[in-house]
N, C-alpha and C positions, 0 to 999 in steps of 0.2 A: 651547067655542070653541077651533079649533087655536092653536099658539101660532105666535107671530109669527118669519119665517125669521131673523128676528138674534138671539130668545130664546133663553138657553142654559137650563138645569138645572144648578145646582150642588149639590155634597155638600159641604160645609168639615168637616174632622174635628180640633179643637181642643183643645188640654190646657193645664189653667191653670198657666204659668210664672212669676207676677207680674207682672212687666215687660211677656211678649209679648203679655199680652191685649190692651190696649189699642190695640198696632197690628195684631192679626189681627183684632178686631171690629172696627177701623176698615175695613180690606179688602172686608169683610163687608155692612158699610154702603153702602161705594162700588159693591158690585156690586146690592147691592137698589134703589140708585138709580137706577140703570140700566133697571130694569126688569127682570131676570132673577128662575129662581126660584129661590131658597136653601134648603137646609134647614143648618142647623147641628148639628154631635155635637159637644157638649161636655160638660168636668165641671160639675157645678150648680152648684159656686160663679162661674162664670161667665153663666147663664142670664137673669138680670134684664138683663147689659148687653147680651146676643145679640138677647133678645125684642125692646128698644126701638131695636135697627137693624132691625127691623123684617123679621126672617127666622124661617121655623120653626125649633123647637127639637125636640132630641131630646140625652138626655143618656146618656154612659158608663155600663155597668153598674158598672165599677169603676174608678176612679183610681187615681195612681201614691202616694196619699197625701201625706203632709207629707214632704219633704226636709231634712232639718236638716244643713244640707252644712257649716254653722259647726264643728258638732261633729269633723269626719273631720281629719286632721292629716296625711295622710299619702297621694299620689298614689295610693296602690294603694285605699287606701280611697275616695276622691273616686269613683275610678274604677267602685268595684263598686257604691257609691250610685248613680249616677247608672243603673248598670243594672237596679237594682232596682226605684228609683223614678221610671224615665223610660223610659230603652230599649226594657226589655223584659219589666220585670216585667208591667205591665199589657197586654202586647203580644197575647196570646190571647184575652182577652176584648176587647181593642180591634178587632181581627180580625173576630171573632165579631159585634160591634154593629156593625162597619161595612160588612158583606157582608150582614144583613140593610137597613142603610137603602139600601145600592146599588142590593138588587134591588129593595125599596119605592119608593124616590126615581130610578129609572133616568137617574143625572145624565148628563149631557156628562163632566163634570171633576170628580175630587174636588182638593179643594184643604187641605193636611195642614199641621199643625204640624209645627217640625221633629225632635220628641219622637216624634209617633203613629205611631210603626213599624207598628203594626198596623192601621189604617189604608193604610197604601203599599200592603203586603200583600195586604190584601183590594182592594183598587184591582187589583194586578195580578192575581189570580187569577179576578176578572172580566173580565180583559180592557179595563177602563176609565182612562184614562191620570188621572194625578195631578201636580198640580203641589206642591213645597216652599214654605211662607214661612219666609225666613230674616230673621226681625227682627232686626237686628242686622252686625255686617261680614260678612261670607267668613268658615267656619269651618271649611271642611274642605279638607283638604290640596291645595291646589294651586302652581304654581310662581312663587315669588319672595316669598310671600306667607309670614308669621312664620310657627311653628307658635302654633295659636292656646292661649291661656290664660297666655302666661307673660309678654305686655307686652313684646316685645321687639319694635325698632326694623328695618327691612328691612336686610338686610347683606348687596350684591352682591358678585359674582366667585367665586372657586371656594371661598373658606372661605365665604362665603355659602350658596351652593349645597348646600355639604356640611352645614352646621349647618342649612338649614332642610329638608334631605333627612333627617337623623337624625332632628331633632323632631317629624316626622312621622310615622316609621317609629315612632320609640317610643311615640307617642300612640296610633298604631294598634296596635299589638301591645297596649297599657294594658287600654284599652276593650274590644279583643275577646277578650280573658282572661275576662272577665266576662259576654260580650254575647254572643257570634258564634253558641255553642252551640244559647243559647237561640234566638234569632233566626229559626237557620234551622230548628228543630224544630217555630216555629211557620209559618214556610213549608212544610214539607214536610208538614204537617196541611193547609196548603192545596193539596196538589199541584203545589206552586214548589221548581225547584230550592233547593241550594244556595248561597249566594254567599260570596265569599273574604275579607268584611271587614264590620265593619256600615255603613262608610260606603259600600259602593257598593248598599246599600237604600236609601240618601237620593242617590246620584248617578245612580238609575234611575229618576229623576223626568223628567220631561217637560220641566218648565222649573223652575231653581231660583231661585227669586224672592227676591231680595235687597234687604229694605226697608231701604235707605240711600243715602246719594248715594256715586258714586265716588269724588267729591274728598273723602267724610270718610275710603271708607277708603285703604289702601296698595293700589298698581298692583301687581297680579299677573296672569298666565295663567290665564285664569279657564277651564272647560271650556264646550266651547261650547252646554250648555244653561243657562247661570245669566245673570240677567238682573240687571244694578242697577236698578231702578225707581222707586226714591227713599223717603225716608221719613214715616211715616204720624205726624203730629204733633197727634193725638188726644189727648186727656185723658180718664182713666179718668171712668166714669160716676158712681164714689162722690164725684167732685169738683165734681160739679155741683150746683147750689143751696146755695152755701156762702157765708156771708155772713164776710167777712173785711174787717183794716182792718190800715195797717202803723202800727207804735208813733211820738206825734207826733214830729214834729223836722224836720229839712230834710238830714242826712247821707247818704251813700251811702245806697240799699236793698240790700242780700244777701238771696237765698233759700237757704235751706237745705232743701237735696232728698234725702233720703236712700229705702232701699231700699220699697217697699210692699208687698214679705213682709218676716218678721223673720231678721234675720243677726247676733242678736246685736250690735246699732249702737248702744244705750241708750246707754254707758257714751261709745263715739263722738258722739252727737249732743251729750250734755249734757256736753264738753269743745269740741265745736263754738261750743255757745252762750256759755260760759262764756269763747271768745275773742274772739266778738262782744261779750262785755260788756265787755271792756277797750277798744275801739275807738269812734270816734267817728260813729257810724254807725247804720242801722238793721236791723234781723233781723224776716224770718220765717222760722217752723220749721214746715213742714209732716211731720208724725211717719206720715202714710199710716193705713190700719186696722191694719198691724202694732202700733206701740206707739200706748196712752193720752198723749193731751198734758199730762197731771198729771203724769206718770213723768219730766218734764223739768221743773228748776229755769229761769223765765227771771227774768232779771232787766229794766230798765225798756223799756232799749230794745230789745227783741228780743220777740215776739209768738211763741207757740207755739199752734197750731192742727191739727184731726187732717187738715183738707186746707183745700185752697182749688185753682179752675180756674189751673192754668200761665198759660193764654193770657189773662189778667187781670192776673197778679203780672208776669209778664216784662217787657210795656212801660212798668213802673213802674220796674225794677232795674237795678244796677250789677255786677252778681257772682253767679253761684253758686258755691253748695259741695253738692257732692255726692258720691254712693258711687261714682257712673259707670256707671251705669246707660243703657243706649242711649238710651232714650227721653228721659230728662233734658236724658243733652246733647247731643240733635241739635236737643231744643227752645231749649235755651239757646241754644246756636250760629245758630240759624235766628232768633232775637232780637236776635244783634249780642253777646254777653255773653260773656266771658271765664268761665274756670271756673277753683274747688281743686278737686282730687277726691280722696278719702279711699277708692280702690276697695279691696273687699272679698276679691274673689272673682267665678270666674265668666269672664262676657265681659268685665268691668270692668277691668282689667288692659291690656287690651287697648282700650278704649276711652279710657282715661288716655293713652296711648301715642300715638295717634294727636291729642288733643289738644295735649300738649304737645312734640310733632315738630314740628307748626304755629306753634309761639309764641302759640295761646288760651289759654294756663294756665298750671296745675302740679300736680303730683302732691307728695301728702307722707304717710307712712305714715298707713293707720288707726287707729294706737295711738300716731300722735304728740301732746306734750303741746297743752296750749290755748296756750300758748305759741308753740310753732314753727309752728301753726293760725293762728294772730293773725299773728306774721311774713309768711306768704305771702297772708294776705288782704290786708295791707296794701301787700305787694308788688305784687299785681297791680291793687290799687285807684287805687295812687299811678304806676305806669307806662304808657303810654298806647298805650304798644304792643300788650300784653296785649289789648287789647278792640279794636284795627286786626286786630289778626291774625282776632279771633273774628271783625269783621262780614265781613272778607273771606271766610274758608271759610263762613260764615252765609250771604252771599248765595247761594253756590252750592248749599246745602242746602234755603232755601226755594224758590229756583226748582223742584229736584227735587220738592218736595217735593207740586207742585202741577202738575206732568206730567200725561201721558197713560200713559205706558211701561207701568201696573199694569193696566190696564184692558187695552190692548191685545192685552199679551200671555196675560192671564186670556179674552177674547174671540176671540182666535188657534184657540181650537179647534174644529174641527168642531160644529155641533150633529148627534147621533145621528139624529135624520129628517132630520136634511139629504143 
């Protein structure tokens, strides 16, 4: 049977980040719902939640392996991790599997993580246009907009200007110390030029699909292929069928959301709890498949479990605490629920930043004690501002969040017989 003139073909080429899975197999879902056909490249340890959205699978020959980005101390190091184990290490054989499923799968669109360089890649060397999912704010350098990773606040006028014009430049120069070489060595195996930086391999995307609302993140000069389309507020698949209860009493409920890879947070979580036990209140700790829930002392009122679904725990609670993880707290936010955030590392940083600019929160060191932990949860428990400010930026997030913008503009493309 021909397929139908609004059918598209899609290729999604996916690499498991933690965090991002959850809202790029959500994407994934929303286009199989549709009626289109998908095939997905991903790493296997993503495969079970890819299958049950109900798209084919095909997996990586080889991933970027384990990241253990806790261990690097030192920006220059961050930096060449990240190219080993994201950019561009895996970038040839990404290339490789993904021009063989192009020419198998003859999509319309491939649609890439913002990792799968090799991927983009092989996208352009067939001539086949791609689009980015950027789960998360704006991350690459555009005008007015921080430089990302360092949590800092928007700062107009000409010292503005200038400081987020350096933070940029030095970012880029960072990254492609480590990156640029490789990058274009594996283009020029494709017979693709050169290019001048590694981010204009992710700004020669078609459309940069940004899963977030605007109003979570800072107004910047965006370029004119990036799209905000709102955020995808899915819960990971290992959270489903989870039978959970919150510890009895009638006090606030707090969830405690920490990261679902391990970042080294053990020592973080179980000072978390430990300030919930001083409080009059109740805890759950969802610890993710990163760490065992025995690895954490609770005490009465505070419940430690290795998961439970979000959109079950949230219209119960009063608070989170989290590492800042996008997905956390766009969900929390999209609940009405003020947040701590303990970030870590990463986009986190940067998503603390944007929290507590709004007055939904507060940021307090990761290695602060259970002490100064317990202070700001009680801060923002007993202030009632705190959770006005979260429902107000909340409502503007679940409305996006239940848009049309992603579908749209994933469907904006030609189909290939058309």
């Amino acid at each position: 049977m021909p397929p139908s003139p609004d059918e598209r073909t899609y290729l999604f080429a996916l690499t498991d980040a933690g965090g991002t899975v959850p809202p790029e197999v959500g994407v994934v879902r929303r286009v199989v719902d549709r009626g289109h056909r998908v095939t997905v490249l991903a790493d296997a340890s993503m495969a079970s939640q890819v299958e049950r959205a109900g798209a084919a699978l095909r997996t990586w020959s080889r991933s970027g392996g384990e990241f253990r980005d806790w261990e690097l101390r030192t920006p220059m190091a961050q930096a060449r991790g990240m190219a080993d184990h994201m950019f561009v290490g895996p970038a040839a054989a990404q290339a490789d599997d993904a021009v063989e499923a192009i020419d198998q799968v003859e999509p319309d669109l491939v649609v890439t993580s913002g990792f799968a360089s090799g991927a983009m890649i092989a996208a352009e060397s067939r001539g086949i246009p791609f689009d980015l999912l950027m789960p998360n704010v704006y991350v690459l350098p555009a005008e007015g907009m921080p430089p990302f990773g360092a949590g800092l606040r928007p700062m107009r006028g000409v010292l503005g200007r200038a400081r987020d014009r350096a933070g940029h430049a030095a970012a880029t120069r960072l990254v492609d110390r480590y990156a640029l070489s490789r990058l274009n060595d594996v283009r020029a195996a494709h017979g693709l030029p050169a290019l001048p930086t590694l981010w204009a391999q992710m700004q020669s995307a078609r459309r940069q699909l940004v899963l977030t609302s605007a109003a979570f993140d800072f107004p910047a000069k965006l370029p004119d292929n990036a799209r905000y389309v709102g955020p995808i507020l899915d819960d990971p698949g290992w959270a489903d069928g989870v039978d959970w209860a919150p510890p009895e009493g009638s006090g606030p409920l707090v969830l405690v959301a920490m990261s679902s890879t391990f970042q080294n947070h053990v020592d973080c979580l179980q000072r978390i709890t430990d300030a919930l036990a001083t409080l009059p209140l109740r805890g759950v700790v969802t610890t993710g498949p990163a760490v065992a829930p025995d690895a954490i002392r609770a005490p009465p009122n505070v419940s430690v479990v290795a998961s439970a679904p979000h959109r079950d725990i949230l219209p119960q609670a009063d608070l989170v605490v989290t590492h800042g993880g996008h997905g956390t707290v766009v969900k929390a936010l999209a609940a009405g629920l003020p947040l701590v955030i303990l970030h870590h590392g990463r986009d986190q940083a940067d998503n603390a930043v944007r929290v507590t600019t709004r007055g939904a929160g507060l940021a307090v060191p990761r290695g602060a004690s259970s002490a100064r932990i317990a202070r700001a949860v009680r801060r923002v428990l007993d202030d009632p501002r705190y959770r006005a400010a979260a429902e107000h930026l909340g409502r503007a997030i679940a409305r996006d969040s239940t848009g049309t913008a992603l579908l749209d503009e994933l469907e904006s493309v030609p189909a290939r017989s058309a």
